[in-house]
N, C-alpha and C positions, 0 to 999 in steps of 0.2 A: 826814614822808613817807618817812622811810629804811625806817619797819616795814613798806612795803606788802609784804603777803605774807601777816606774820604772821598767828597764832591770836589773835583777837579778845583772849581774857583773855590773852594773854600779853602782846599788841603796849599792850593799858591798862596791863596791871600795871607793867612798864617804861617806860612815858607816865609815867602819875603819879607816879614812882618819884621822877623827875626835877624833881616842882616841889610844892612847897606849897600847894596849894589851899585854898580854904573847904569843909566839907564840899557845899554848894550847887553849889560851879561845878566841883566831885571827880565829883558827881549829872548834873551837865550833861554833862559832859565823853562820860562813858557813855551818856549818853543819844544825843547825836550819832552817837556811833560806832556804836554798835549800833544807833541809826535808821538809819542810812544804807546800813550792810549787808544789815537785813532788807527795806527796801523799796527798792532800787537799781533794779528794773526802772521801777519805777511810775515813779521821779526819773527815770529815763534816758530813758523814753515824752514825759513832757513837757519835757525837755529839748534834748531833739531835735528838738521841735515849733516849738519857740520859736527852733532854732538858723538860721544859716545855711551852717554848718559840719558834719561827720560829727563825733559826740563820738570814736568809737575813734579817729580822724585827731589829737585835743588829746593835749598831754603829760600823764601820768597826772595830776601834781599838780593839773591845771587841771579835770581831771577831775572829781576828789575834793571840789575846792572849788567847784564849779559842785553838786555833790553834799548837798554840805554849806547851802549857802545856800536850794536850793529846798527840804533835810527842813524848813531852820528857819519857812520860807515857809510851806510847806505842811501841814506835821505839827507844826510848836512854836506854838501863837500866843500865847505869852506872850513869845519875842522880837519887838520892834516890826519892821516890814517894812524899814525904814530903817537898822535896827542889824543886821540878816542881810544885807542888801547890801553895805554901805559895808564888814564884818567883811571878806567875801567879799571882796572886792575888793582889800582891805589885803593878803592874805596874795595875790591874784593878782602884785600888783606881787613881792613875797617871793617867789615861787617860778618867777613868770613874766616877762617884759618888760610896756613902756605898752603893747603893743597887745592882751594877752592879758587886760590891768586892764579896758581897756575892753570887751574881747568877754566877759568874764566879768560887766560891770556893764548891758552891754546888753538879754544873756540874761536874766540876775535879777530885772533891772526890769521884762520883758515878762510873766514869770514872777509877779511880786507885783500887775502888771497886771492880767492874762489869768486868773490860776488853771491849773489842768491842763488839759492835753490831755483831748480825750475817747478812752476807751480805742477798741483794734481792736472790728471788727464781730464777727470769726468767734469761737463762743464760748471754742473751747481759747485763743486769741491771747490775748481779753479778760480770761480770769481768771487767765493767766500775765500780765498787766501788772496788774490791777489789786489780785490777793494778790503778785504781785512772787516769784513762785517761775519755774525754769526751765521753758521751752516744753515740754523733749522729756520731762520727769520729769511737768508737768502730762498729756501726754497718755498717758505709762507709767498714770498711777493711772485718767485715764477710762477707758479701756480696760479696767479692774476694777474699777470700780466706779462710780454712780452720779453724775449731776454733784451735786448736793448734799452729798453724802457727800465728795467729793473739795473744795467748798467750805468743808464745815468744820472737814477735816484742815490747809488751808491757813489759815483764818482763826486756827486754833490752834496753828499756827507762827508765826503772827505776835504771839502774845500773850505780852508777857513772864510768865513763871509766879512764885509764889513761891520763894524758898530751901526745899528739902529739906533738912531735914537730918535724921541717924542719931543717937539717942541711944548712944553708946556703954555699952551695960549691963554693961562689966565696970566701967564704974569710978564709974556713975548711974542712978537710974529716971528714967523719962520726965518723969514728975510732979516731980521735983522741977529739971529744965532744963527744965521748961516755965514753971513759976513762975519760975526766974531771968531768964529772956527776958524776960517780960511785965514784972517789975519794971523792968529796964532798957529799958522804952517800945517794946519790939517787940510787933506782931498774932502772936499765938500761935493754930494749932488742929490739934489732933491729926492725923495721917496715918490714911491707909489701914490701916499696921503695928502693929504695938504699939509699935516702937522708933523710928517716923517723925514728925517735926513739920512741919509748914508753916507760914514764918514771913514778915513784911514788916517791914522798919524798918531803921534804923541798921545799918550791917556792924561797926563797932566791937565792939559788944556781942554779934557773934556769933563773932567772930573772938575776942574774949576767953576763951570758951566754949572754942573748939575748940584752942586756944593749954593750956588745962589737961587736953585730949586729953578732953572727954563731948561732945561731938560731931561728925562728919562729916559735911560737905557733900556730899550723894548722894542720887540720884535715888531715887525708889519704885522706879522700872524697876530698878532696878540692885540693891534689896534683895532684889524677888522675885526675882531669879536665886540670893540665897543660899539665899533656900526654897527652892526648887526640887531645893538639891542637897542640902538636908534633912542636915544632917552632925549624926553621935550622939558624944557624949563617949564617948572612947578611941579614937575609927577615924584611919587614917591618911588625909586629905585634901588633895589636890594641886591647885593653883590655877596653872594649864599656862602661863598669862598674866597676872603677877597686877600689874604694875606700875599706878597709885603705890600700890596694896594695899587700897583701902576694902573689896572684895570679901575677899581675903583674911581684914583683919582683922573682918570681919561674920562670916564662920564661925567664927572664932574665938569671938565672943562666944558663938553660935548651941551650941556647944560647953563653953558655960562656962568654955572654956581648957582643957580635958581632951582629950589627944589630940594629936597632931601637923598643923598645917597646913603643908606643905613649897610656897611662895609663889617661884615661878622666873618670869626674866626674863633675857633675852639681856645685855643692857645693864651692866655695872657699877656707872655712878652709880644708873641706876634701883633696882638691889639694894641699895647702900650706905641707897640715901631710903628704899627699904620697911622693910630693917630700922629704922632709925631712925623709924619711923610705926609699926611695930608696938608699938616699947617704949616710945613716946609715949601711945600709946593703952593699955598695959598688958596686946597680947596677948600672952603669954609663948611660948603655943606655936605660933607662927610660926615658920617658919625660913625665912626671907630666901636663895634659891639663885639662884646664877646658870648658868643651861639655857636649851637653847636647845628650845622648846616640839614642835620636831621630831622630838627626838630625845632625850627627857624620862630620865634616868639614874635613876628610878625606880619599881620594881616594887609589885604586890601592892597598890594602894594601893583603900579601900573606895568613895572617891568621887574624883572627876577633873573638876574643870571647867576649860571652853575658853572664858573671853571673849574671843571672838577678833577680832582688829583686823579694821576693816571700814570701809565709806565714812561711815557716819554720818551716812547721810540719815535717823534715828531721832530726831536731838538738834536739826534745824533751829531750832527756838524758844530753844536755851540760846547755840546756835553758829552765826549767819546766814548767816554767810560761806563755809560747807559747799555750799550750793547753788549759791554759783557756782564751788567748785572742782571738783566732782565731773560728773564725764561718761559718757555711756552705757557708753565702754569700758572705765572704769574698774571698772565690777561684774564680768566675768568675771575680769579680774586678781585682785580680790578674793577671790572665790571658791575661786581656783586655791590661793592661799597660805592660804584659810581651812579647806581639804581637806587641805593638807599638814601643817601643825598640828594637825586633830583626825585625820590616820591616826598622826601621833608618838603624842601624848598617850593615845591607845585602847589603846597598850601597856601603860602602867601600870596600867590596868584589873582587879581579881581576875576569876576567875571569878564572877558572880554579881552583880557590884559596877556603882556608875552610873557614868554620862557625863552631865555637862550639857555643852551647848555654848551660847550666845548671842552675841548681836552688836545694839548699839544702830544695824539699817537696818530701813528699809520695805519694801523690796525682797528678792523672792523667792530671784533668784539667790544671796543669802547667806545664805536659810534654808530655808524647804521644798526649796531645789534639792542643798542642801549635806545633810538630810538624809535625802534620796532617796538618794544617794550611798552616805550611811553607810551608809545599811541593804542595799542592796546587794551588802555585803562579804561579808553573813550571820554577823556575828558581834556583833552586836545587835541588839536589839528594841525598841519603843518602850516608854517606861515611864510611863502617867499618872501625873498628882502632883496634888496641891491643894493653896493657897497660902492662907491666913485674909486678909480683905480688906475691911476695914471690919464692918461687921453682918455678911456674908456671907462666900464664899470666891471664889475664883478655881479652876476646874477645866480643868485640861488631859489631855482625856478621851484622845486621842491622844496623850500627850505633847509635845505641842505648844503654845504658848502664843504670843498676840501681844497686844501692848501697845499704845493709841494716846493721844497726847497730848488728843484730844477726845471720846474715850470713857472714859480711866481719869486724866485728869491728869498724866499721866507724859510721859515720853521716851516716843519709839518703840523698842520691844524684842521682838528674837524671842527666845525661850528652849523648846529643849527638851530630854529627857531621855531617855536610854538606859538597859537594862542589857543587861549583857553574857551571851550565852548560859550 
């Protein structure tokens, strides 16, 4: 209970860190925790239903485990209804007094009773309970778009995806870390990229892989942004935002290693890890810089991109717990620091030469609004590009592109492209 806060993969990673598991109950362990964050509304609907109490009024931990008992309830059925109570209840006594044991075992039981609540009548309320996404963000998307449309953006944040992973092609072909997976009892099938796999199975065997640095764990969203910035061996390429470097070191490959990619991050450790990833992975011509993306200390450079930090309502299906930190007011903050980063970075621009900028949101105010902006300034233009994308291509006729996890499999990603007058 100390992690409540934490970034889902980090608050596990430091969980399991701490105990010895079977890989089974390692399986489980992820499973609850990321059940319970992606569907927390739908549990809190009939939670509350069943209560006599306001749940925000309970101590968080009682919370969490009132949380946890109804996913197992409701969304596990291979734990028995008897062994998700009594569990619950165990850890109420643990973290709470007998009276909290027993308002916790009361709830449960009405709950393994009853079944769910029936959701609200009005239809925005119903499908913000019953996809368990937030109210004001469900009726942000009806309002552009369709309710079906906005039904299957949400049923496809609720779907866990496969592993992405990046063949790293400076130091493997695809085909031959495709075969090594599959040997080692992982579902193997090629990606959208030429350098993308999709995989399910054992982490072991992939983490093995990526421990001799041929592959990275990264989205498709996140490769096409290196197409996008399209880098030619020899050009000098600037990565404004590069930390922990997968982007980075994808140009590099994308480059053959010929050329300069100059990879800047505010942060110290962060620079210290990217160097240390790029020469893991074997891209040589990285160079690991610490700048601060505002105010970027180099010029002349052929290509400049801005992954620029953002709310990261793009990645709800990898990261659940995003939905409920993120607030309506949090998107112009965003905005404000994602404009001030790409007016730094636009300096380093040649004449002639691109800007990508992207950000893994949904949300407009971090892309089409950010750049309206740019272009505004008059000293860029938009630059269509095309991205190869299975049998076919991806065209961003405006230079503009957007990505949805229920249309392309991916994150949600805006990505687009400038050049400079």
């Amino acid at each position: 209970m100390e992690l409540e806060g934490a970034f889902s993969n980090l608050a596990l990673r430091v969980a399991l860190s701490r105990w010895s598991l079977p890989q089974g109950e390692r399986e489980l362990a992820t499973e609850l925790v990321l059940g319970v964050l992606r569907w927390r509304a739908r549990l809190d609907w009939t939670l509350q239903a069943k209560s006599d109490r306001l749940l925000l009024e309970l101590p968080p931990a009682i919370r969490q485990i009132l949380r946890l008992g109804a996913y197992q309830l409701l969304f596990l059925k291979r734990v028995p209804a008897g062994v998700a109570v009594s569990s619950s209840v165990e850890l109420a006594k643990r973290y709470g007094h007998p009276g909290t044991a027993a308002f916790t075992n009361a709830v449960l039981r009405r709950v393994a009773r009853e079944g769910e609540a029936p959701p609200p009548e009005a239809p925005d309320e119903r499908l913000s309970v019953l996809s368990s996404h937030p109210l004001w963000l469900v009726r942000r998307w009806l309002e552009r778009w369709p309710a079906r449309e906005v039904e299957k953006l949400c049923e496809a944040n609720n779907t866990a995806p496969a592993a992405h992973l990046r063949v790293n092609t400076l130091k493997a072909a695809p085909q031959e870390v495709a075969r090594r997976l599959a040997e080692a009892g992982l579902e193997v099938r090629p990606g959208s990229l030429p350098e993308a796999l999709h995989v399910r199975g054992p982490l072991p065997a992939r983490l093995a892989l990526a421990e001799e640095g041929l592959v990275v764990a990264q989205d498709e969203a996140a490769l096409v942004v290196a197409y996008a910035v399209d880098p030619r061996p020899g050009e000098l390429v600037v990565d404004a935002c590069a930390a922990p470097g997968g982007k980075a070191t994808h140009l590099a490959a994308l480059m053959g290693n010929r050329g300069r990619v100059v990879a800047c991050d505010v942060h110290p450790r962060k620079v210290e890890a990217l160097a240390r990833r790029a020469q893991a992975l074997g891209a040589t011509c990285v160079e690991a810089r610490r700048c601060d993306a505002r105010a970027l200390d180099v010029r002349g450079a052929d290509r400049v991109l801005v992954d620029a930090p953002c709310t990261g309502l793009g990645v709800l299906r990898r990261r659940p717990e995003i939905r409920w930190r993120v607030a309506p007011e949090d998107l112009p903050r965003a905005a404000e620091v994602q404009r001030a980063i790409l007016k730094g970075a636009s300096e380093a621009v040649r004449s002639g030469g691109v800007l990508v900028y992207s950000v893994c949101s949904s949300e407009p105010e971090e892309g089409e609004a950010v750049v309206e902006w740019l272009l505004a300034s008059g000293g860029f233009v938009p630059d269509p590009f095309v991205v190869p994308w299975g049998d076919g291509s991806l065209r961003a006729e405006g230079g503009t592109l957007r990505l949805w996890p229920h249309h392309h499999g991916t994150d949600g990603y805006f990505v687009a492209r400038f050049r400079r007058r």
